[in-house]
MIBA-910008 format. One record per residue (C-alpha): residue in three letters; x, y negated, z negated. Coordinates in pm, 1 decimal, always signed. Layout:
REM MIBA-910008
PT code       px       py       pz
PT  ala        X        Y        Z
...
//
This chain:
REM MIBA-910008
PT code       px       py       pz
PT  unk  +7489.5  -6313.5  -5803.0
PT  unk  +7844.5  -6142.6  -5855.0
PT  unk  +8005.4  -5879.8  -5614.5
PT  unk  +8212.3  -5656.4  -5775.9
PT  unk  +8436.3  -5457.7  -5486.0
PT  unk  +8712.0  -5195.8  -5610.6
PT  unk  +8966.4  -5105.1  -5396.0
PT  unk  +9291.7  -4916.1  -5348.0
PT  unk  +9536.5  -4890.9  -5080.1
PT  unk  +9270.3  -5064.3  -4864.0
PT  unk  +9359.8  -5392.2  -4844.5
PT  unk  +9343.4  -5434.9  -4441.4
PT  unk  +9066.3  -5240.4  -4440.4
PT  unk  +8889.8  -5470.0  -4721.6
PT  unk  +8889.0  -5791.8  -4476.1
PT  unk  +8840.6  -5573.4  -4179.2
PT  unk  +8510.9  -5468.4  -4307.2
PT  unk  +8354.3  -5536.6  -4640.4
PT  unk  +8462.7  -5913.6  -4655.1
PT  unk  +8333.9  -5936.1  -4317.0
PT  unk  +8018.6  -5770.5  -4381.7
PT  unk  +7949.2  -6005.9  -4678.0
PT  unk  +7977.2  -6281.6  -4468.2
PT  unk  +7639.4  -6202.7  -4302.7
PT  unk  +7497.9  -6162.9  -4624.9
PT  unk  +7283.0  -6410.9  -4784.1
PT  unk  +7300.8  -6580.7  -5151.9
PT  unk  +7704.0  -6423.1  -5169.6
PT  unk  +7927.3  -6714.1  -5225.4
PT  unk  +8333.8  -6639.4  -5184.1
PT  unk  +8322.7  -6775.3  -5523.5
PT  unk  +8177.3  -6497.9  -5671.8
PT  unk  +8345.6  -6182.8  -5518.5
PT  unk  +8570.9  -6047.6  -5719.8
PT  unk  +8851.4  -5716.8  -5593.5
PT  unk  +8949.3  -5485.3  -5878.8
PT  unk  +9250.3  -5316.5  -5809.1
PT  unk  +9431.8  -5005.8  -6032.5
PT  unk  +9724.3  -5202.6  -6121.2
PT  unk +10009.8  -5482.2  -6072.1
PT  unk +10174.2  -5310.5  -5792.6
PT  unk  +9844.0  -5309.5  -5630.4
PT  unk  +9784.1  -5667.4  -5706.4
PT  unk +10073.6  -5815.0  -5520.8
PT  unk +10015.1  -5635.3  -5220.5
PT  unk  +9595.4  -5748.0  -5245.7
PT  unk  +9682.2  -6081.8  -5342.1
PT  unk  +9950.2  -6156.9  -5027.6
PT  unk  +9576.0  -6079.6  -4819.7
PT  unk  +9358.0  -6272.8  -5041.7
PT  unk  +9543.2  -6565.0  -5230.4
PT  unk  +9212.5  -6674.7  -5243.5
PT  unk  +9031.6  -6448.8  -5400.6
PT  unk  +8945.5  -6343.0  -5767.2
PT  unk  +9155.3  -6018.5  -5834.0
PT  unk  +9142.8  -5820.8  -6164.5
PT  unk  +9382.2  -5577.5  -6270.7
PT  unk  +9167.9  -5304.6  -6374.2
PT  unk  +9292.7  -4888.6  -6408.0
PT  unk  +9359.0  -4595.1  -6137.0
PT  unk  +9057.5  -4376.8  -6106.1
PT  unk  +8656.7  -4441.9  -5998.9
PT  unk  +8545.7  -4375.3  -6362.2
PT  unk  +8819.7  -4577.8  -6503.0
PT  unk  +8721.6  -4915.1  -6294.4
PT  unk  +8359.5  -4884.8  -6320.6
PT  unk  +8403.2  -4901.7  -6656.7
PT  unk  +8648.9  -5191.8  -6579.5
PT  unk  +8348.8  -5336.5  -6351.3
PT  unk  +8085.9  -5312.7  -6634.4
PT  unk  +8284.3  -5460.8  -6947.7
PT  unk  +8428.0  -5757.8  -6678.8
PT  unk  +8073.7  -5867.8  -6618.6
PT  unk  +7856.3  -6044.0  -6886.3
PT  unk  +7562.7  -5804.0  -7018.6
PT  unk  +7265.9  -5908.9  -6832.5
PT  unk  +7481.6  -6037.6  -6579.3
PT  unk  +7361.8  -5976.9  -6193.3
PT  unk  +7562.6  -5750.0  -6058.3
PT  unk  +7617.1  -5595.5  -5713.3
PT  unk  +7906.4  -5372.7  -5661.6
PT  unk  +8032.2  -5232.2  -5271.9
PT  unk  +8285.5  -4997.5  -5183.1
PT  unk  +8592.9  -5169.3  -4963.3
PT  unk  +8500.1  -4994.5  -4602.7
PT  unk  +8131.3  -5134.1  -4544.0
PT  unk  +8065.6  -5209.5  -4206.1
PT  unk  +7752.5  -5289.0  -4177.6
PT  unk  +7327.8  -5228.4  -4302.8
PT  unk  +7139.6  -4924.0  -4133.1
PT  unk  +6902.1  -4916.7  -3944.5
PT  unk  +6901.7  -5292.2  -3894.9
PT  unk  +7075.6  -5606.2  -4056.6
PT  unk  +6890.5  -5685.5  -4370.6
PT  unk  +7070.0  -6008.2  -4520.8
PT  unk  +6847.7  -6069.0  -4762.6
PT  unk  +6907.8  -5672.8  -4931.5
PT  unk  +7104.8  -5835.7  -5236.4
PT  unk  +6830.0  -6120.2  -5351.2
PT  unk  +6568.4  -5890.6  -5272.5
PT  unk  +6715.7  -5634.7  -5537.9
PT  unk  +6763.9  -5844.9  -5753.7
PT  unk  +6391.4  -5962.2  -5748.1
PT  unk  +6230.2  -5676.1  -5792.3
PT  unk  +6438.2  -5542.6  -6059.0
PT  unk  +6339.5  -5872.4  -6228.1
PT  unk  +5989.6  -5834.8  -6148.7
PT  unk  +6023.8  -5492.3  -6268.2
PT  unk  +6213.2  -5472.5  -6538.2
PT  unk  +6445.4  -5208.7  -6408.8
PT  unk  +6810.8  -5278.6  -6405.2
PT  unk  +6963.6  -5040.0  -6104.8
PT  unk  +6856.0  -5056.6  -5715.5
PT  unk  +7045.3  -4825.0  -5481.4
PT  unk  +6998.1  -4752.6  -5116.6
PT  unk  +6939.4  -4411.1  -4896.1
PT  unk  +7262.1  -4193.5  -4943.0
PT  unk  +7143.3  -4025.8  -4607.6
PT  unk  +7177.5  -4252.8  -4290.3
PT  unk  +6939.3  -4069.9  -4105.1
PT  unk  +6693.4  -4299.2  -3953.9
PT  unk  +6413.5  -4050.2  -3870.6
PT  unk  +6441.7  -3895.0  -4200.5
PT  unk  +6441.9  -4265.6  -4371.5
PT  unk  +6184.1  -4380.3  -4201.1
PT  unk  +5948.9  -4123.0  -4331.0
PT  unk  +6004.9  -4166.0  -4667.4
PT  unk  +5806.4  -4510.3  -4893.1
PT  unk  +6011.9  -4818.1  -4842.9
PT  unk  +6085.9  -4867.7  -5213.9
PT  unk  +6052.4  -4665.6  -5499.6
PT  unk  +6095.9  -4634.4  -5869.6
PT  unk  +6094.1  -4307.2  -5961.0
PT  unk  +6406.2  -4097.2  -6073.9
PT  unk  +6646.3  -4120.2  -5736.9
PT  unk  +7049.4  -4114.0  -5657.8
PT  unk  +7153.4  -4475.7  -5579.0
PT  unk  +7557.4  -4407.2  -5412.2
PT  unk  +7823.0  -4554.8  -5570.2
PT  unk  +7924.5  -4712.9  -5212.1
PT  unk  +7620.6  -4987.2  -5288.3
PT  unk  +7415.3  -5102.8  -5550.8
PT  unk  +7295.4  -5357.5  -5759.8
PT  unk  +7243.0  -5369.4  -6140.7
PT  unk  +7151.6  -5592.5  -6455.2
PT  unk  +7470.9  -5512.7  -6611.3
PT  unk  +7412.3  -5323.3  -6931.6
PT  unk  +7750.4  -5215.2  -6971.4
PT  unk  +7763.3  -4897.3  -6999.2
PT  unk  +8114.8  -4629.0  -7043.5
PT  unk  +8066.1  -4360.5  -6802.7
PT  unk  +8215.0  -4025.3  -6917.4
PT  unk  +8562.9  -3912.5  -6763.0
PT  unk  +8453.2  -3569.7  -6692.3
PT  unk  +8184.6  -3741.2  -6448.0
PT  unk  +8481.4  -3790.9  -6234.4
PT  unk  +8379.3  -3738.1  -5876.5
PT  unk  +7976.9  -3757.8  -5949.6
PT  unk  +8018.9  -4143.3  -6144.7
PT  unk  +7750.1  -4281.1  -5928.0
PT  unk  +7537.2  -4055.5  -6053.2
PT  unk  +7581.6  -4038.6  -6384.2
PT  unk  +7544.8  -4409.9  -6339.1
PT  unk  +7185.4  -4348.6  -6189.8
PT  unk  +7073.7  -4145.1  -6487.5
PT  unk  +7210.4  -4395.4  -6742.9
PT  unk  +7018.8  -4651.4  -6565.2
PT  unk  +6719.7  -4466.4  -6530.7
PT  unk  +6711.1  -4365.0  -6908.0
PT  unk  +6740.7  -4719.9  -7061.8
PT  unk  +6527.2  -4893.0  -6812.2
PT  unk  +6233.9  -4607.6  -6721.8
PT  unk  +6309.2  -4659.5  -6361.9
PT  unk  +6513.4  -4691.0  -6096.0
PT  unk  +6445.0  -4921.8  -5777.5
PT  unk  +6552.0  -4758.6  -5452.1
PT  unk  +6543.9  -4931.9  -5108.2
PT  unk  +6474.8  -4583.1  -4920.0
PT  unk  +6469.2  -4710.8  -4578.7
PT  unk  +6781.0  -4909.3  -4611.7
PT  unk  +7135.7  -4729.7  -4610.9
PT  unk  +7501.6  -4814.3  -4491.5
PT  unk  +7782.2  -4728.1  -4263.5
PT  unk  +8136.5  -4644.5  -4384.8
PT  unk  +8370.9  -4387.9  -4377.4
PT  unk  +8334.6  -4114.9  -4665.3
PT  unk  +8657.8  -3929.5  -4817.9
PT  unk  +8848.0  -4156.9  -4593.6
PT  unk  +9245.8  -4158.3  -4651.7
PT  unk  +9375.3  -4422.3  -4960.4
PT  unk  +9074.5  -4565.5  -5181.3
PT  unk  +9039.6  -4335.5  -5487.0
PT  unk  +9073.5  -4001.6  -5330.5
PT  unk  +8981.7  -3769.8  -5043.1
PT  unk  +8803.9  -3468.9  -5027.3
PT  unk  +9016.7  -3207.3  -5047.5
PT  unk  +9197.9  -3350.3  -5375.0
PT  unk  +8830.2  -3422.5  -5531.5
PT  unk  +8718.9  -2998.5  -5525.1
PT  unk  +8826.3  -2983.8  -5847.4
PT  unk  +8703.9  -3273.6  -5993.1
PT  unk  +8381.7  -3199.3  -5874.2
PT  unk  +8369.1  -2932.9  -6011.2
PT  unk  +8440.4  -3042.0  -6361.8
PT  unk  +8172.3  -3341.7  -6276.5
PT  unk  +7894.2  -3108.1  -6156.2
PT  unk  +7943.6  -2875.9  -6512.9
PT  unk  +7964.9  -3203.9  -6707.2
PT  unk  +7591.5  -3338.2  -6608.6
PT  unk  +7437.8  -2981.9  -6654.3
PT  unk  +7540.0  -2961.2  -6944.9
PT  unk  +7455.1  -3342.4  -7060.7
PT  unk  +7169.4  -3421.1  -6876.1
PT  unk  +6995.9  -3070.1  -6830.3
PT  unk  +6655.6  -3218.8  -6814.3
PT  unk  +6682.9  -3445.0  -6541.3
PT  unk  +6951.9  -3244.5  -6300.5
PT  unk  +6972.6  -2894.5  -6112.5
PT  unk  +7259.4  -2762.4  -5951.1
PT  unk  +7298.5  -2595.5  -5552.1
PT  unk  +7591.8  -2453.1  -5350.1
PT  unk  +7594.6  -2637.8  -5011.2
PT  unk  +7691.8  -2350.8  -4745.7
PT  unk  +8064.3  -2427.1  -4750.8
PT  unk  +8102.0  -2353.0  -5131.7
PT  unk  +8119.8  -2732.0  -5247.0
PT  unk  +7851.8  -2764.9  -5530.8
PT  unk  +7634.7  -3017.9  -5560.9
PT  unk  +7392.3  -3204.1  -5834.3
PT  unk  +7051.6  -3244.7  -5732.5
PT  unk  +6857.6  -3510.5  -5942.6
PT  unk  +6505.9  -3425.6  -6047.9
PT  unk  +6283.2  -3697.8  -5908.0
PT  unk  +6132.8  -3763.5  -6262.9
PT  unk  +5841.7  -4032.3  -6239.4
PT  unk  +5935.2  -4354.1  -6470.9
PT  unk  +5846.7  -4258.9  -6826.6
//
């Protein structure tokens, strides 16, 4: 098992919360996490926290280091990848999550398992525990069978979930843990952007998928004029 973390301007933050989260997680060696940071400037200040820890150089931008994160690993390669402000499992600790994943997408041939992008615990709990149908696995956790894939630039904002599609398309599923999600703090200050700064990203992002994956996403308009992607939950092919 790797862990692949990406971070910017986060490095207190990083120990404060992620590293320590990991810590209660089972089948992670320190060994095998590895911080990918935008550039040099970046590195010194990461690496004066963690002399020892692996730390890649990678580019500025979500898009740009998940591409960063996929070419690093080997193809094939077990791969789970965490934003830098997890603080801990919902609704319970789960420590086995990451070697569960990875079993089932072994056992199923899949190569993506996400978790619950809502945190509600009434609305997870009604849901079935896993599934394998078409779902949105968040960019803040997930494991994968690292096919290396090159996500598009113009997916900016909406990576994660052009990341679920690709997944879903070249492996005729996707494993999702629906009664599992995490805490952390969305849009928050430094890491690779806030909200307001992101509108028109998004916006770029939410064209981009209509217009490439048309069959497998629909767009809405939340009430506060921020539009969204909505993924079709397509049955495995």
């Amino acid at each position: 098992m790797k862990i692949a973390i990406p971070s910017y301007n986060r490095a207190k933050t990083l120990g404060d919360k992620t590293l320590f989260f990991l810590t209660k997680m089972n089948g992670v060696r320190h060994e095998d996490i590895t911080i990918f940071v935008a550039d040099f400037e970046q590195l010194a200040i990461y690496q004066s926290h963690y002399p020892s820890y692996n730390i890649v150089v990678g580019e500025k931008g979500i898009v740009n280091i998940r591409n960063v994160i996929n070419n690093y690993y080997d193809y094939d390669e077990y791969v789970v990848c965490l934003d830098d402000d997890i603080e801990c499992l919902l609704p319970a600790p789960n420590p086995d999550l990451f070697i569960e994943g990875e079993e089932l997408l072994n056992e199923t041939g899949l190569s993506l398992w996400g978790v619950n992008a809502v945190s509600n615990l009434f609305f997870m709990k009604q849901q079935q525990r896993v599934s394998y149908n078409l779902k949105f696995c968040i960019g803040g956790m997930f494991g994968m069978i690292n096919k290396q894939f090159n996500l598009d630039h113009l997916s900016s904002t909406k990576e994660d979930i052009e990341n679920t599609i690709m997944h879903y398309i070249h492996s005729c599923g996707i494993v999702r843990f629906n009664h599992v999600s995490f805490k952390s703090k969305m849009f928050a200050e430094g890491g690779i952007g806030n909200k307001k700064d992101r509108e028109n990203q998004n916006n770029i992002a939410v064209g981009y998928l209509i217009d490439t994956y048309p069959e497998l996403v629909s767009l809405f308009t939340r009430k506060d004029g921020w539009r969204e992607i909505r993924l079709r939950h397509t049955h495995r092919f």
